[in-house]
Each structure stands twice: as structure tokens, then as C-alpha cells.
C-alpha positions as CSV (number, residue, x, y, z in Angstrom):
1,X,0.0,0.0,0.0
2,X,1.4,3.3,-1.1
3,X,1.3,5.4,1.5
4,X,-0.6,9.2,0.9
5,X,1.6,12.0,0.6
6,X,0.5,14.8,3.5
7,X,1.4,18.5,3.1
8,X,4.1,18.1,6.5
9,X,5.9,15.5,4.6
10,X,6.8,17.7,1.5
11,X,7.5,20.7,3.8
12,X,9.9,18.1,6.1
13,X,12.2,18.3,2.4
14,X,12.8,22.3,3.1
15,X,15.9,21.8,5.3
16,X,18.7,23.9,6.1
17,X,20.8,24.4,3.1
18,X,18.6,22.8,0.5
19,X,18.2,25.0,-2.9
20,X,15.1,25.9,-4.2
21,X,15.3,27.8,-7.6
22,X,17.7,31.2,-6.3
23,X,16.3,30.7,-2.7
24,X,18.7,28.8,-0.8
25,X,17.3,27.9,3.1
26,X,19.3,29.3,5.4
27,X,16.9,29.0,8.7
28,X,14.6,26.3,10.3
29,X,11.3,25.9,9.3
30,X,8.5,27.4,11.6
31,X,5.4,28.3,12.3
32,X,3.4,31.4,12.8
33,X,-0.3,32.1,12.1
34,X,-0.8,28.8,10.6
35,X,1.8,29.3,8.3
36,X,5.4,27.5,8.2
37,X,7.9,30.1,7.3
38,X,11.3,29.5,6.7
39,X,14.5,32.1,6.3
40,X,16.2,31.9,2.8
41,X,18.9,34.0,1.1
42,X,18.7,34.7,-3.2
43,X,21.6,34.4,-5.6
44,X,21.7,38.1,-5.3
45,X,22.3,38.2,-1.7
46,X,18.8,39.6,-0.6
47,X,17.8,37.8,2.9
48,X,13.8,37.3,3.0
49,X,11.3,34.9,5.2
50,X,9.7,32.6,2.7
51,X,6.5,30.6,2.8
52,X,7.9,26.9,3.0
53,X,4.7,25.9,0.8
54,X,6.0,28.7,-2.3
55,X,9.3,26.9,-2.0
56,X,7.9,23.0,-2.3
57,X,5.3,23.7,-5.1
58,X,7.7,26.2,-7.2
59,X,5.4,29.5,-6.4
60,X,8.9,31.8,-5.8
61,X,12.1,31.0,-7.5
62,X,14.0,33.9,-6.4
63,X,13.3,37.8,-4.9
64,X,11.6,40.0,-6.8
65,X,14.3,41.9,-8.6
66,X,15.3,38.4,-9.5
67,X,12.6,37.4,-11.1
68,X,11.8,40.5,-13.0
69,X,15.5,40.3,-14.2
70,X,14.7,36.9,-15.6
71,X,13.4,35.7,-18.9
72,X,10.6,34.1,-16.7
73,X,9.4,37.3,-15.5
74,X,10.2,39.4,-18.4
75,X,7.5,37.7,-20.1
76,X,5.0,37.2,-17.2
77,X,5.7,41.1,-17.0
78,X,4.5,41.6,-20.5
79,X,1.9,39.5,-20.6
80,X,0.2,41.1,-17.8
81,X,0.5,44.7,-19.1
82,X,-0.1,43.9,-22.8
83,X,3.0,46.2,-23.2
84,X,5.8,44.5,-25.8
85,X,9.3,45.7,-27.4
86,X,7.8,48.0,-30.3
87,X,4.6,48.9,-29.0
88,X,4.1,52.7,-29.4
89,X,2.1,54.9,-26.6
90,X,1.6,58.6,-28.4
91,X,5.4,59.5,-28.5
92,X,7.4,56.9,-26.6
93,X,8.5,53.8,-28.6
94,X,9.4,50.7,-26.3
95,X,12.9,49.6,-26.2
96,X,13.0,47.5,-23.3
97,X,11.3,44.4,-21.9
98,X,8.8,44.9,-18.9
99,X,11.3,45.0,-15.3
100,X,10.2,46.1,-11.8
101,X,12.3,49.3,-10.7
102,X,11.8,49.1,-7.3
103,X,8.4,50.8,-7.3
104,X,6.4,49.4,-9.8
105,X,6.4,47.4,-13.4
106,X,8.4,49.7,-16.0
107,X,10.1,49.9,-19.3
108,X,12.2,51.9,-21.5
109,X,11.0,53.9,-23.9
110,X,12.2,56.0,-26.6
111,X,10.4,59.1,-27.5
112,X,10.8,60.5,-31.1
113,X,13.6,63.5,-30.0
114,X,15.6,60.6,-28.9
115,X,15.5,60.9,-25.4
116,X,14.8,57.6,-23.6
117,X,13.7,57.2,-20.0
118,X,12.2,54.4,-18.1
119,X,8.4,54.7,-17.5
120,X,6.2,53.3,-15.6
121,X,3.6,50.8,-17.2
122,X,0.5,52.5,-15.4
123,X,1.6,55.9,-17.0
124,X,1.5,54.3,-20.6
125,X,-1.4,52.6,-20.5
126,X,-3.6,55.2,-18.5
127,X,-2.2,58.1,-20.9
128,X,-0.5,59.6,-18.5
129,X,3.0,60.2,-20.3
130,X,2.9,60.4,-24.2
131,X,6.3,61.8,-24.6
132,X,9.2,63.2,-22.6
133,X,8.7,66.6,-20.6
134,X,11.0,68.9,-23.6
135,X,8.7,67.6,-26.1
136,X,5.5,68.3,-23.9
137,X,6.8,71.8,-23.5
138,X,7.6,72.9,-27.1
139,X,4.6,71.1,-28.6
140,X,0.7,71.5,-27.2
141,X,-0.3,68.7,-29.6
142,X,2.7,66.3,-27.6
143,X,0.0,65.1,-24.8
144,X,-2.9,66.0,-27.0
145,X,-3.6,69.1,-26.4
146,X,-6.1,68.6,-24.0
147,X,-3.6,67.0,-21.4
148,X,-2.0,70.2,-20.9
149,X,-2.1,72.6,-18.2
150,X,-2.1,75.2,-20.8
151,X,-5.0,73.8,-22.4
152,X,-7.3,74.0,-19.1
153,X,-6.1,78.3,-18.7
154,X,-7.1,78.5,-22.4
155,X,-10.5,76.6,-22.2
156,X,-11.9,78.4,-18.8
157,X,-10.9,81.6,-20.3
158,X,-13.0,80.6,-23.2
159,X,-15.7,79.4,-21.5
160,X,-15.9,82.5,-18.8
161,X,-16.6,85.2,-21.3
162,X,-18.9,83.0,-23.5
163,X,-20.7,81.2,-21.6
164,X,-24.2,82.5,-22.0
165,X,-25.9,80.4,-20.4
166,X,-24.2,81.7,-17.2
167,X,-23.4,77.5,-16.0
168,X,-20.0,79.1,-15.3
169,X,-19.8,80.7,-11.9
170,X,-17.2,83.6,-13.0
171,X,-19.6,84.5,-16.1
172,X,-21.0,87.6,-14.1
173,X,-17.4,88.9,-13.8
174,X,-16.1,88.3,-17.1
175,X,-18.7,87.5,-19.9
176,X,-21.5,89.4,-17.7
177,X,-19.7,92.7,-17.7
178,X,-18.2,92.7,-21.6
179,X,-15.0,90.6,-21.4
180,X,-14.7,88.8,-24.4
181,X,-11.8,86.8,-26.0
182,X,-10.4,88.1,-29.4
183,X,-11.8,86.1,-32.5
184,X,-8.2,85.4,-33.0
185,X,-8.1,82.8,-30.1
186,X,-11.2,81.2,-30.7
187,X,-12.2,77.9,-32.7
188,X,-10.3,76.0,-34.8
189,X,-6.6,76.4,-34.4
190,X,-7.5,79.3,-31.6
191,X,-5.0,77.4,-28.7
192,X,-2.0,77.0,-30.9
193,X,-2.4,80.8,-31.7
194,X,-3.1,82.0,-28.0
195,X,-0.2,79.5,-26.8
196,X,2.0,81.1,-29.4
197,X,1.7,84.7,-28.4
198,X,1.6,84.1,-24.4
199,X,4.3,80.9,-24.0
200,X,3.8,77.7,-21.9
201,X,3.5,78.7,-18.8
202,X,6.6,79.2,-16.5
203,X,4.9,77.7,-13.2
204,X,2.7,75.4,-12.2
205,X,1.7,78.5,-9.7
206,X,1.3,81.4,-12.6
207,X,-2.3,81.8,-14.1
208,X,-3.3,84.2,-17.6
209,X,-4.0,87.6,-16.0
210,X,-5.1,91.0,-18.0
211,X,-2.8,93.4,-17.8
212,X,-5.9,95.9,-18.4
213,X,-8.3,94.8,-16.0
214,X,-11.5,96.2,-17.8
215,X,-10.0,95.2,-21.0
216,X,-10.4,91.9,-23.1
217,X,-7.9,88.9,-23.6
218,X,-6.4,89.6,-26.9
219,X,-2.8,90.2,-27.5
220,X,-0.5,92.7,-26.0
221,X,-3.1,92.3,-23.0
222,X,-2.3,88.9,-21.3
223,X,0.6,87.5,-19.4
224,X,1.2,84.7,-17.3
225,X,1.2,86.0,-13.1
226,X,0.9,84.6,-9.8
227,X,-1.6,84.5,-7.5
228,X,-0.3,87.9,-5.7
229,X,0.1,89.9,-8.8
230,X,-3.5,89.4,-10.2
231,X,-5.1,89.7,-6.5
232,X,-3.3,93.7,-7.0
233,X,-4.8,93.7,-10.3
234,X,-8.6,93.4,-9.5
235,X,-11.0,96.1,-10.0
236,X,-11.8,95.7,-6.2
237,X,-8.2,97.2,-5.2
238,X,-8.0,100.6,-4.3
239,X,-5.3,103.0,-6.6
240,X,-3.9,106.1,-6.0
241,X,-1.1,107.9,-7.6
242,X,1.5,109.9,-6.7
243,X,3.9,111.6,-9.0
244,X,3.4,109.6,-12.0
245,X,3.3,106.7,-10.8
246,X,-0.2,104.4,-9.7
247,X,-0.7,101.4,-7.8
248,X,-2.9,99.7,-4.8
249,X,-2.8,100.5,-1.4
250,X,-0.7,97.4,-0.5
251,X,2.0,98.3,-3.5
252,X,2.2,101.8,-1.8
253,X,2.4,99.8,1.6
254,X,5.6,97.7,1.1
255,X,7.6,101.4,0.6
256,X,5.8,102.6,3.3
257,X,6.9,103.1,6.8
258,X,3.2,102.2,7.9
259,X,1.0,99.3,7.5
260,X,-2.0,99.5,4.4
261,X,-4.6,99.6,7.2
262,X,-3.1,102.8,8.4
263,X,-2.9,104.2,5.4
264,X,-6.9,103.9,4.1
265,X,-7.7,105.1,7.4
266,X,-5.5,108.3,7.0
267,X,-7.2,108.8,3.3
268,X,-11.2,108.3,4.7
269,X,-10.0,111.2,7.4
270,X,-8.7,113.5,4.6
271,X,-5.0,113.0,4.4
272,X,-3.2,114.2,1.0
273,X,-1.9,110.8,-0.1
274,X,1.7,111.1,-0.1
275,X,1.6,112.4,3.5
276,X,-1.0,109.1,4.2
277,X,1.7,106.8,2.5
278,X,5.1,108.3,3.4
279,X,4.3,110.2,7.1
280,X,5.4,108.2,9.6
281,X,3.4,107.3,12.8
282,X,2.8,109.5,15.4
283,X,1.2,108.0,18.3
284,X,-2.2,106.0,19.1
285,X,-4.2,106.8,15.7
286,X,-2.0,107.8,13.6
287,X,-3.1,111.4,13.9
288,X,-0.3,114.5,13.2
289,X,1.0,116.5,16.0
């Protein structure tokens, strides 16, 4: 009578020194939360606890970089993300088989400038990255043009000062009182022209501003500014000039020896506004003696 083979006889074969694929069983076997665990060192020299079952029935041959690095994994690697040598993903041609970088499943790619980098699979099959960053920059059709930030400025700005039907919450203040956007940067071709006159845009924290606040966008009006330079630029802020030169209250306030709240209250009680921004204080209230 043959006797059955139990799962504690095949795990009784995982001794100490016995090689399994790249693992090679440097510890005991035992167990922990119904599981026998044993310690095990690659070919590589990585030091892991394996499951003494992965080991018996072939599950693991190696650590992860291992197998990656292996003809095994290569293809596992590119059969589960459909991604082969010569597969193209808008710009980037594959070069390289499917490895793990320490992160996540990648693979170098060449993108049509020349430039090769390794990226992510995710990225490539989500649409994520379509070329490298220089291309992306000199060309708004790299990503498809709706990828790019530049393409989200130029359709809100669009969309603010024509959108009649008011389902845009900034209509009021642009559309509502007469902004409009030039016929030149509207329709067919419109982004490529309004990219062309303004630049990609030099932050990820500048916005299109008008340097004319009551004016429309059309060129020689727009710029790329931060968040600080268009809040000075509203029609809310408060100018006044002196010599021949106007600004806001808080321009005037950084070359002032006072703070701005002392000088609007110097201005509402009648001060001339040089002695409002350039008198120093003199005392509780601000008041002359």
C-alpha cells in the first residue's frame, strides 16, 4: 500500500541548506499564524522569510528583482500589461522588456527626439505620459492638447466670457460685464495661436491675468502671473497715484513706513496721499501732532 503523501511530509524536504530555484534555506522551518515560514537568502544576496509551501510547489524561484530580471518574469511582466518591445504609446516607442524598478512594473521607452527614459507601465497605458517633458513643452499637440495645463487656462478663459448660459460661476465677472476673448483665439486652431503669443506657462503656480483689468484677452493684453500679482490687479483694489506713478494701497504699503490699514484710514479722514503713505506714525491713531 502506497502510502498518501500529507502536506508536512513535503514541507519536512525544506531543510537547512537545501536550494530551491535562487532561494537557498538558510533558517529552520517554523510556524506562525498557521503558516510554516522559513529564512532563505537569493543568488543576489537579498535575505527574505519565505512561505515553506511557495518553495515545495515552485510559487517563488528567487526575490523579486530576480525574477523580474529573468526571462521568466520578463514575459509574465509583459503578458500582464499587454505592453511588448515596439509597442508605441503617443510618443514613446518601447525599447525595453517589462522590469520592476523598485516601485512598480516599467520599461524603457524612446520618445521620437531621442530621449529615452524608463516609465512606468500604469503611466503608458492610462495616458498619463505620451512623450518626454522637452517635447510636452515645445509642442501643445505632444499630450494631445487637452492633457496640458495650458489647455485648461485657455478653455476656462473661453468658456468664462462665452458662456451665456451663465453655468459658469465667473460668467457675471467676465462675460456678464463685456470681457470677451479676441476672434483670434477662438475655434479651430485658436489654442495654438493663444499658446504662441503668451508661452507655456513658467509655473505650475502662474495663471493668464489682463494686464488691463476692464480690457479683453487679446494680444498685447495677457501675461502669465501669480496668485499675488493678479489679486493687486482686480478692480476691487484701491489705486492712487503719486507723482506719476499708480498702484494699490498694499503696492504703496511695502515702501511705506506704515502698515496699508493705516494708510486707508489716513485717506477716509482726509489725508493728502503722499503724507497718508510716506508720514510716519505718530502715536495711538496715527493722527499729526
Amino acid at each position: 500500500m502506497v502510502e498518501k503523501k500529507t502536506k508536512r511530509t513535503s514541507i519536512e524536504r525544506v531543510v537547512v541548506g537545501s536550494v530551491w530555484g535562487r532561494w537557498t534555506v538558510i533558517g529552520e522551518v517554523y510556524r506562525e499564524n498557521r503558516r510554516y515560514l522559513c529564512e532563505c537568502r537569493c543568488e543576489c544576496g537579498i535575505e527574505k522569510t519565505v512561505k515553506a509551501y511557495n518553495l515545495v510547489y515552485g510559487r517563488t524561484i528567487g526575490c523579486r528583482d530576480c525574477f523580474n530580471k529573468s526571462r521568466v518574469g520578463m514575459i509574465y511582466n509583459s503578458r500582464r500589461h499587454k505592453i511588448q518591445v515596439g509597442s508605441i504609446f503617443g510618443k514613446w516607442t518601447v525599447v525595453g522588456d517589462v522590469f520592476y524598478n523598485g516601485k512598480c512594473s516599467a520599461c524603457r521607452c524612446k520618445c521620437l527626439c531621442g530621449f529615452e527614459a524608463d516609465i512606468p507601465c500604469n503611466r503608458l497605458l492610462h495616458g498619463r505620459s505620451l512623450s518626454c517633458q522637452s517635447c510636452s513643452r515645445s509642442s501643445n499637440v505632444t499630450h494631445g492638447k487637452s492633457d496640458t495645463p495650458e489647455y485648461y487656462v485657455w478653455k476656462n478663459m473661453v468658456r468664462r466670457c462665452s458662456d451665456v448660459g451663465c453655468n459658469d460661476t465667473g460668467y457675471k465677472n467676465y462675460g456678464g460685464r463685456g470681457i470677451s476673448v479676441c476672434d483670434e483665439w477662438i475655434g479651430l486652431g485658436g489654442f495654438e495661436r493663444f499658446i504662441a503669443h503668451v508661452g507655456p506657462r513658467p509655473s505650475n503656480k502662474m495663471s493668464i491675468e489682463r494686464i488691463n483689468n476692464n480690457g479683453n484677452y487679446e494680444p498685447g493684453n495677457v501675461r502669465w502671473s501669480t496668485i499675488k500679482e493678479q489679486a493687486r490687479n482686480t478692480s476691487r483694489n484701491r489705486t492712487i497715484t503719486i507723482g506719476s506713478k499708480t498702484k494699490c494701497i498694499s503696492e504703496w504699503a511695502e515702501l511705506s513706513p506704515v502698515d496699508r490699514n493705516v494708510i486707508y484710514k489716513r485717506i477716509d479722514r482726509g489725508w493728502s496721499v503722499e503724507d497718508a503713505v510716506f508720514h510716519k506714525s505718530c502715536g495711538r491713531g496715527g493722527r499729526r501732532r
